[in-house]
N, C-alpha and C positions, 0 to 999 in steps of 0.2 A: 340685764341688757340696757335697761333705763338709765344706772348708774355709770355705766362705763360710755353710753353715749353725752349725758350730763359732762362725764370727767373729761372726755376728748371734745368736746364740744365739735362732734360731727358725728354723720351719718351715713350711710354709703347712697348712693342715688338708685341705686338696685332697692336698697328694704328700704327709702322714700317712697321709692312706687307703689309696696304693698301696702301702705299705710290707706287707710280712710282719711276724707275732709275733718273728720272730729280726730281724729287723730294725730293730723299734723297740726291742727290749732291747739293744742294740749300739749304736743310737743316743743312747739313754738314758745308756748306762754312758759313750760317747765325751764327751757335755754335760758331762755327771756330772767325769768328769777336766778337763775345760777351766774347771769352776769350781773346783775345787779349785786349779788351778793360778793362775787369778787372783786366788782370797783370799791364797796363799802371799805370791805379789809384794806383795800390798798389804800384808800384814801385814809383810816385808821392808823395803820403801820408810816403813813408818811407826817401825819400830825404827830403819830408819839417819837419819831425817829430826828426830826427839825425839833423835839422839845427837848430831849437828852443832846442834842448835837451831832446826832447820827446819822451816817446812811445809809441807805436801806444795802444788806450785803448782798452781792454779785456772785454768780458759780457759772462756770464756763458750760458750753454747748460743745459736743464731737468737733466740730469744724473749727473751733479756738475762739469763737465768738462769746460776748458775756453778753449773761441776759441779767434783770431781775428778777430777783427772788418773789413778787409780788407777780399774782396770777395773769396771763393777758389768753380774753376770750379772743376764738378760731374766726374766722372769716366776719363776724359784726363787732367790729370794734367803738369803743363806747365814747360819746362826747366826753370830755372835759371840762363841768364846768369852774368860774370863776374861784379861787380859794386865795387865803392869806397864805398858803403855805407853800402852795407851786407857782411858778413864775413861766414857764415856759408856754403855757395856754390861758385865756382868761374871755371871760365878757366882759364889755364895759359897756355901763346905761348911760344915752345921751340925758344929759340936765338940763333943766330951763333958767331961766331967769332968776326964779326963786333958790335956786340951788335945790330943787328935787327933781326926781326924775321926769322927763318928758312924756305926758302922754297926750294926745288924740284923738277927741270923742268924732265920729264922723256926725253932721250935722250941727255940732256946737261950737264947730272952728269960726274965726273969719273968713267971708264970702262961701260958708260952703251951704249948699240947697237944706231945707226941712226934709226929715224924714218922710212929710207927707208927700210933696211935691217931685221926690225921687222914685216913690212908689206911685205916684197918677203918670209920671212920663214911662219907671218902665211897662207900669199895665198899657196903658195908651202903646207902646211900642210893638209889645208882643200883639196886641190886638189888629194893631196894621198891617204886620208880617204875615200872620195868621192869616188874614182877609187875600192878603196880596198874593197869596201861596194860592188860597183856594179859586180864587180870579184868575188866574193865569193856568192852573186845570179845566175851569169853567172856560176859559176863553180857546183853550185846545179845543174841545170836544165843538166848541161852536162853530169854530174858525172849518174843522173838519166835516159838520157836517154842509156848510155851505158850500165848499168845494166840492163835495159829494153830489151836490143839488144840482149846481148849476154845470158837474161833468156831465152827467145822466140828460139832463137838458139838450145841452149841447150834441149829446152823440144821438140824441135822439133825433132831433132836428136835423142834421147831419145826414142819415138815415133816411130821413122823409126826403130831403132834397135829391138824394144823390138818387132815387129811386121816379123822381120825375126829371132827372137831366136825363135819363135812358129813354125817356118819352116827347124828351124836345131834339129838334132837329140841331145841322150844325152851326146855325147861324147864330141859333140860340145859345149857347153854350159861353158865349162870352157875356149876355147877360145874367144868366143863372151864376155865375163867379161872381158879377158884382153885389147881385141880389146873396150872397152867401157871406162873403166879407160884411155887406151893411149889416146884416143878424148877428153876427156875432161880435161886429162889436154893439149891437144893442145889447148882447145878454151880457156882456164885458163890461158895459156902465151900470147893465141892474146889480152886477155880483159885488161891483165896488160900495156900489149904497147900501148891500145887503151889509156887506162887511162893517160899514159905519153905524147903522143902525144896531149891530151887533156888539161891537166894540163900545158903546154908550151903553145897551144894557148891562154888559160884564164891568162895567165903569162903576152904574148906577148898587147893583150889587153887590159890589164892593164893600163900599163906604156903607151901606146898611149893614151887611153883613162883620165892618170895624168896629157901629155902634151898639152888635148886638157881644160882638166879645169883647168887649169893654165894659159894656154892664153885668156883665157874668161875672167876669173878673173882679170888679169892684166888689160884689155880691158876696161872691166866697171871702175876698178879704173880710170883709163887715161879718161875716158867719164866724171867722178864725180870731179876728179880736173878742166878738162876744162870748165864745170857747173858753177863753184863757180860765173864769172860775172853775168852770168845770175840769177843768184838764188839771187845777191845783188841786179837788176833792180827788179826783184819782188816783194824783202822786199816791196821796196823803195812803188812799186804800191799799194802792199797791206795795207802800211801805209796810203796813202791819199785815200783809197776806205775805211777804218776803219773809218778815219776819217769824209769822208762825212755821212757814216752808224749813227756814233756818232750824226752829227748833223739832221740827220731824226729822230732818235729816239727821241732827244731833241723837238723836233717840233711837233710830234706824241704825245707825252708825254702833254706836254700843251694843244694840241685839247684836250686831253680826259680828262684832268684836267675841261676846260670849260665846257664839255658833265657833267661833272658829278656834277659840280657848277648847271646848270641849271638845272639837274635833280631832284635834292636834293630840289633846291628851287620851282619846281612845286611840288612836293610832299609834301612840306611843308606849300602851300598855299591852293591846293583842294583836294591832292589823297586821304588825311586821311576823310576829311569828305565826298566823294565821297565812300568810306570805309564802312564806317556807315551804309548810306542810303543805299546803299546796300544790308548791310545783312540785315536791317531790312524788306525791301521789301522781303529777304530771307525766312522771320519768318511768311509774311501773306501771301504768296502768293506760294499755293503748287503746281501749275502748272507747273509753273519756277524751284523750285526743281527736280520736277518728271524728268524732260530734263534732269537737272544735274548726275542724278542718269538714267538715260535710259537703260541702261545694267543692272541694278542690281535685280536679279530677286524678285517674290514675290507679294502678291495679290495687294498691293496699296503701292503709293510713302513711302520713309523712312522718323523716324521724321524729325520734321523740323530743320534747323542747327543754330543754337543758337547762338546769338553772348558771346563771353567769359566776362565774368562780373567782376567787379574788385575783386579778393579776394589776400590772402598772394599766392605766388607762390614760394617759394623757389629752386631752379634749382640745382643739386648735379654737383659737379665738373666736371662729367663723365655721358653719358648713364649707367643706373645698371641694366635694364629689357626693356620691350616693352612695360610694363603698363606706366613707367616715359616716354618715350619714345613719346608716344599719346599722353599722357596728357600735354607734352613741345609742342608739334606739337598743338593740342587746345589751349594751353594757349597764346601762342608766336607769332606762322605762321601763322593760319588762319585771325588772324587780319590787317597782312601784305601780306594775299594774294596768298600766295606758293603756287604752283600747279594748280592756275589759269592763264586761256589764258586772255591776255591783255584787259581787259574794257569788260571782257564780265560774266556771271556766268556758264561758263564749266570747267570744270577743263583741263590744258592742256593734251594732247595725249601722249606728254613725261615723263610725274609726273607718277611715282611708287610709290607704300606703302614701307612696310620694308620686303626687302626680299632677299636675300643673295648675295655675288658674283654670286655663281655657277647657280642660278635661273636668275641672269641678261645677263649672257653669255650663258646661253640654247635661253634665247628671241632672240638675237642679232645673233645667230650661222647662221641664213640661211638670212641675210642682207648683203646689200651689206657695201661697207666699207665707214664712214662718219654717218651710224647712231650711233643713241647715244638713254640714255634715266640716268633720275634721280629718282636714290631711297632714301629712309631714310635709314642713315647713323643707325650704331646701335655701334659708335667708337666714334663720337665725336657728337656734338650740331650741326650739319648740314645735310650734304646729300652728295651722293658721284655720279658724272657723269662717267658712262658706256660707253664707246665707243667703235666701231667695227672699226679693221684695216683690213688690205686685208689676214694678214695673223697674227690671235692672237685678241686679245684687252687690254684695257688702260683703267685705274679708278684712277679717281682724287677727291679729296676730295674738297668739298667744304663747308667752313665756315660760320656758320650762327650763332655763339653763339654772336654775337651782333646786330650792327642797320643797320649792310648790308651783302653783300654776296660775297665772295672772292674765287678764289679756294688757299688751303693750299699751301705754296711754291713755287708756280708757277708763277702767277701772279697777281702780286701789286694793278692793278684796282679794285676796290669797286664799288659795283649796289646795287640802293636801293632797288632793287629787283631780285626774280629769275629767273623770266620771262626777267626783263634786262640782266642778267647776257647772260639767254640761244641766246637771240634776238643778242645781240654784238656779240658773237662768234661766229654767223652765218655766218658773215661778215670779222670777226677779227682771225686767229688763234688760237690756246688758246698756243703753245708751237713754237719758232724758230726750234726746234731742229725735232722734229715729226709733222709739218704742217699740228697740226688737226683740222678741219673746221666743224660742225656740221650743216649736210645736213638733215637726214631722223630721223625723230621721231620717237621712237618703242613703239606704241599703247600693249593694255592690248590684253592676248590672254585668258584669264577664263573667268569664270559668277557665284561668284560676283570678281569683279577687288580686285587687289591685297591691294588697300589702303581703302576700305571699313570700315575698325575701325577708318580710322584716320579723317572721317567726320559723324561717330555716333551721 
C-alpha cells in the first residue's frame, strides 16, 4: 500500500483521515524523499543527455500530448534550482563591488542600529504596551467603580428628598427643585475630581508598572546570554546520548531482523500444513465449530467453515463494498489465519468484523487506557488497530494486501501474521512518540458478534 502510494504520488482524502498525526508526518517525510530522489535522476539523465548531445526521449500520453520521460511529482512540484545545463529556470546572486556575492550582516551595515540598542528599544517597547494594556483594564474597573459610587449616591439622595417634598407644602416645591439641581450638580463636580484623581493613579501605575517589566525583561535577557555555555555542554551530551540511542536502535533492529528470519522459516516448513489439517478437521468435526461459534445464537451450530478452494480471485485496487470486502477476507485471511488465537480454533477476543470508527470507540469508551481491538478496515486491504488513550483514542492502519502485516507508516516490522503482529506489541511499543503498549483486549459486546458474515 506504501509503495503504490509512493508510485502515484497520492492519496485518497478518505484513508488521509484514518491516518494518525504520526502517521501523516512519516508519510509526508517518505513523498518528501521520493521527490527528491526523482528530481536527482532527472537532473542526472539531463547532464548525461546535454553531454552525448542528446535529448531526453518523449512518448505520447492517451490524449496526443508528449510528456517527458523523466519523472514529474503529483500535486508538490519541486523548485528548480540554478544549473549549467538548463536554461529555462535559474537563480542568480546579486554581486557587490568586489565581484562576490552580496551579503548583509544586520547591525554591521552603514547607519544601521547595535544589536544592543535594538534589543533595549524592542524590551523598552514591549514593556510599554504591556503596562499600557494593563492600565487601561485597571482604568476600566476604576472608571466603573466610580460611576457605581456616585449612581448609588445620587438615587439615594434622590430618595431622601423626594420623601421630604411629600411633606412640604405647594409653595414649597419650587424650592425643593432648586435645592435638588444645586446637589446634584455638587456630586457632578465631586465625580469629575474623583475621576481625575483616578486617572493620575492609573497614570502613576503605569509607568511603575513599565519600569518593573523592563527590568524583568532585561533580567532574563542577562540569564539567556549567561546560559549560552551551558546550553554548549548540553549540545555536546545530547550528541553522545543520540549517539548511543543510534547504536541500540541498530542492535534492536538486527534482533528483530533474526525474530522474523526464523519466523518466516518456521512458517515455512509446518505452519502452512499445520493450516490445512486444520481446517479440515474444521469440516468433519462440528463439535469443535459449535465452541468456535459459542455466542452465536440459533437452534444448532453454523455451517461448517469451508476451507477456500482454489479459483481466479481477482482483488480490485481498493475496498468497493462489504460484499468484495468478505469475500477478500474468505479468499486471503482465513487461510492465513486472521482473527485466530495462536494454535488454537477460537477466534481471538480482540478480532472485530467490519464496523466503523464510531462503533469502535463506543466499545473502547468505558476501558481503561492500553486496550485496544482490530476491525476490518473498509479503506484499504487490511484492518485498522483501535486503541484507548486515558484521554481520546488512536487508529492505525494495518496492512495486509500482501504476504505479511505491517502497520501503514509507522512501523517497518513485518509479521507473518496477525496474531504475531498483536503478541509483539504487547511487549514492544508500537509509536516512540505516544508509548502505546497493547494491554486489554476489547471482547464483542452483541449476540450475533460483529464478524459473523466474515466466517459464513
Amino acid at each position: 500500500m506504501l509503495q503504490q502510494i509512493l508510485h502515484d504520488m497520492y492519496i485518497d482524502p478518505e484513508l488521509l483521515a484514518e491516518l494518525s498525526d504520526v502517521q501523516k508526518h512519516i508519510l509526508f517525510y517518505k513523498m518528501r524523499e521520493e521527490q527528491l530522489r526523482r528530481w536527482r535522476e532527472r537532473e542526472a539523465w539531463e547532464a548525461l543527455s546535454q553531454g552525448d548531445g542528446l535529448r531526453p526521449p518523449k512518448v505520447k500520453r492517451a490524449s496526443g500530448q508528449e510528456e517527458e520521460t523523466a519523472e514529474k511529482v503529483h500535486h508538490h512540484p519541486l523548485p528548480q534550482p540554478r544549473s549549467d545545463i538548463t536554461s529555462d529556470k535559474h537563480i542568480q546572486w546579486l554581486l557587490g563591488e568586489d565581484g562576490k556575492v552580496w551579503v548583509w550582516v544586520m547591525g554591521e551595515g552603514p547607519g544601521d542600529k547595535p544589536y544592543e540598542e535594538i534589543s533595549e528599544e524592542l524590551i523598552a517597547e514591549r514593556a510599554r504596551l504591556q503596562a499600557q494594556r494593563e492600565a487601561e483594564e485597571l482604568w476600566k474597573q476604576k472608571e466603573a467603580e466610580i460611576t457605581k459610587k456616585f449612581r448609588d449616591a445620587l438615587a439615594n439622595e434622590k430618595a431622601r428628598i423626594l420623601a421630604e417634598k411629600w411633606k412640604v407644602e405647594m409653595e414649597d416645591r419650587k424650592a425643593a427643585k432648586v435645592l435638588e439641581e444645586r446637589i446634584h450638580e455638587e456630586f457632578k463636580r465631586k465625580e469629575e475630581e474623583e475621576r481625575k484623581r483616578g486617572e493620575e493613579q492609573i497614570r502613576l501605575q503605569e509607568e511603575q508598572r513599565a519600569k518593573e517589566l523592563y527590568w524583568s525583561l532585561k533580567q532574563a535577557q542577562l540569564r539567556c546570554q549567561a546560559s549560552e555555555k551551558e546550553e554548549k555542554e548540553w549540545e555536546e551530551q545530547l550528541r553522545r546520548s543520540k549517539a548511543a540511542d543510534e547504536e541500540r536502535s541498530r542492535r534492536a533492529q538486527r534482533a528483530r531482523d533474526e525474530y522474523r528470519r526464523h519466523s518466516l522459516r518456521a512458517i515455512q516448513k509446518g505452519t502452512v500444513a499445520g493450516l490445512s489439517s486444520m481446517f479440515q478437521e474444521l469440516g468433519q468435526n462440528h463439535e469443535q465449530e459449535s465452541r468456535l461459534y459459542h455466542h452465536l445464537p440459533g437452534p444448532g451450530p453454523p455451517p461448517p467453515l469451508a476451507v477456500p478452494v482454489s479459483r481466479t480471485w481477482e482483488r480490485p485496487l481498493r475496498p468497493l463494498s462489504r460484499e468484495v470486502i468478505v469475500r477478500w477476507f474468505k479468499e486471503e485471511q482465513l487461510p492465513r489465519r486472521a482473527g485466530f488465537e495462536r494454535n488454537t480454533k477460537s477466534i481471538a477476543p480482540w478480532f472485530h468484523g467490519i464496523i466503523s470508527r464510531e462503533n469502535a470507540e463506543d466499545l473502547l469508551e468505558n476501558m481503561m487506557e492500553g486496550a485496544f481491538l482490530i476491525r476490518v478496515s473498509e479503506k484499504i486491504w487490511g484492518y485498522t488497530l483501535s486503541y484507548r488513550l486515558q484521554k481520546g483514542f488512536k487508529h492505525f492502519l494495518v496492512d495486509a494486501s500482501g504476504d505479511f502485516y505491517s502497520f501503514l507508516g509507522v512501523d517497518p516490522n513485518r509479521h507473518a501474521t496477525l496474531t504475531d503482529l498483536i503478541d509483539f506489541h504487547k511487549e514492544e511499543i508500537i509509536t516512540v512518540s505516544g508509548g502505546e503498549l497493547l494491554q486489554e483486549p476489547c471482547g464483542q459486546r452483541d449476540s450475533p458478534p460483529d464478524y459473523h458474515l466474515l466466517f459464513e
